[in-house]
N, C-alpha and C positions, 0 to 999 in steps of 0.2 A: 533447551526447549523441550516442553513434554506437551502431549495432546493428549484425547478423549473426544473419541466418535460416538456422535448419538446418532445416528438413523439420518438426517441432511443436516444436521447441524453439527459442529466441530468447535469443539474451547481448547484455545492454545494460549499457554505460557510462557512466554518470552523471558528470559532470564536473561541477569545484569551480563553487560559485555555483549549480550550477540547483537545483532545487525537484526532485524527485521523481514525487510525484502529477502534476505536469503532464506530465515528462517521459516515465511510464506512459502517461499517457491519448495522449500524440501517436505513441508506438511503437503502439500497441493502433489506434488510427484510422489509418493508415499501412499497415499490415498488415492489415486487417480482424480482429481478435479478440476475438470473441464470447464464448467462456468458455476461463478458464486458470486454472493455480496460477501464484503469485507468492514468489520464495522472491530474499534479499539479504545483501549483508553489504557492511560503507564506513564510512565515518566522515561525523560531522555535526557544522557548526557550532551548529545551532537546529533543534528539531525543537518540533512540541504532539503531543501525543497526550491521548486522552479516556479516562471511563471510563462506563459507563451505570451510571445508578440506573432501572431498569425500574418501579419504584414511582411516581417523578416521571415517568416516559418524558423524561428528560433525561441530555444530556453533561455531564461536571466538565471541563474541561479542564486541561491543565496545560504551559505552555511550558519549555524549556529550553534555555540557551543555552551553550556552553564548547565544549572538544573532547570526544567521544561518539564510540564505536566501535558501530556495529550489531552487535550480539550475535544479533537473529533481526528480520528481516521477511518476515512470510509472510501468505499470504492470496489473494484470488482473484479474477478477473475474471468477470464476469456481466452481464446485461442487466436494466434494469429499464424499461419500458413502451417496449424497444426501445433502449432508449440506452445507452452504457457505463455501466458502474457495477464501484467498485472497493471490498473490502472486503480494508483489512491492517491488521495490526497487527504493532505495534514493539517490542521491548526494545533498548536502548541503557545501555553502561555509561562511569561518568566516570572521570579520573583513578585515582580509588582502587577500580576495581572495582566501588562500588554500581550496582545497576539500575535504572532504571525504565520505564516502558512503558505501553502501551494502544494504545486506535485511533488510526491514524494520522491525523491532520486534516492535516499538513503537516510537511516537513523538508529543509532545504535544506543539501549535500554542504560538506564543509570538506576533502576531499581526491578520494577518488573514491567509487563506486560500485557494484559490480559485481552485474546481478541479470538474474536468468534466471526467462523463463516460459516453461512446460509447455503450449501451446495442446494444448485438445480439442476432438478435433471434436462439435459441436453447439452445442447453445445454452440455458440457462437464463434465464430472466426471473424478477424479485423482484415483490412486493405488499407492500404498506403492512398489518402486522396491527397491528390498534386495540387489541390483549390488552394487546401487548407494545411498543407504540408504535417497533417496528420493522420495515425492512423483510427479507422471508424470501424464499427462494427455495422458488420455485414447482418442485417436482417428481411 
C-alpha cells in the first residue's frame, strides 16, 4: 500500500494480496484521521460482506471468492470510545455482471485498489444502542 496527502483528501493504493480494512486502519493511524468519508473502486480476489437482521441484532455473512470488480465502497471513518472505527459497505460484480454486497467484514485486492478519503475536520464518536443492537454515531 502506498498513499499521498493532499491537504483533506488522501489517494491510497491497495496492492495485489493485501486485505483492505487493514490497510485503511494503518493510512487512518498514520495520518491521524479521526472522521472521513470513504469512497473505492479495484478489483478483488475474496471478499465476506454481511447483512444485519436487527430483530436477531445479528450479522449473515456471506464470502466470496473468484474475480470481482468493486462496483461501490463507500462509507466512513468515526471514533468509537476513542478508537478508530470503520463503517463500509461493498457491492462487487462477477464475471457475468451479477452483484452482491453488504457490510464490509473483509476483502483482499486480486489486482489493485484505488481509494480516496475525504478527511473532516472534527470528530465523532459511536455508542452501542441496545434498541438496535448497533453501534450509532453520537451527534
Amino acid at each position: 500500500m502506498v498513499y499521498r496527502r493532499f491537504e483533506n483528501t488522501v489517494a491510497v493504493r491497495i496492492d495485489r494480496g493485501e486485505e483492505i480494512l487493514e490497510q485503511l486502519k494503518e493510512v487512518c493511524t498514520r495520518e491521524n484521521i479521526r472522521l472521513a468519508t470513504v469512497s473505492a473502486i479495484g478489483a478483488l480476489g475474496e471478499f465476506t460482506v454481511g447483512v444485519y437482521n436487527v430483530e436477531e441484532k445479528k450479522y449473515y455473512k456471506n464470502t466470496f471468492r473468484g474475480a470481482y470488480e468493486i462496483v461501490s465502497l463507500a462509507g466512513n471513518i468515526t471514533t468509537m470510545d476513542g478508537a478508530y472505527y470503520a463503517h463500509l459497505h461493498l457491492s462487487a460484480a462477477d464475471g457475468s455482471g451479477g452483484c452482491v454486497g453488504g457490510h464490509l467484514n473483509g476483502a483482499v485486492v486480486s489486482a489493485t485498489c484505488e481509494l480516496f478519503l475525504q478527511v473532516i475536520d472534527g470528530e465523532i464518536d459511536r455508542f452501542y444502542d441496545d434498541v438496535t443492537g448497533l453501534n450509532l454515531m453520537k451527534l
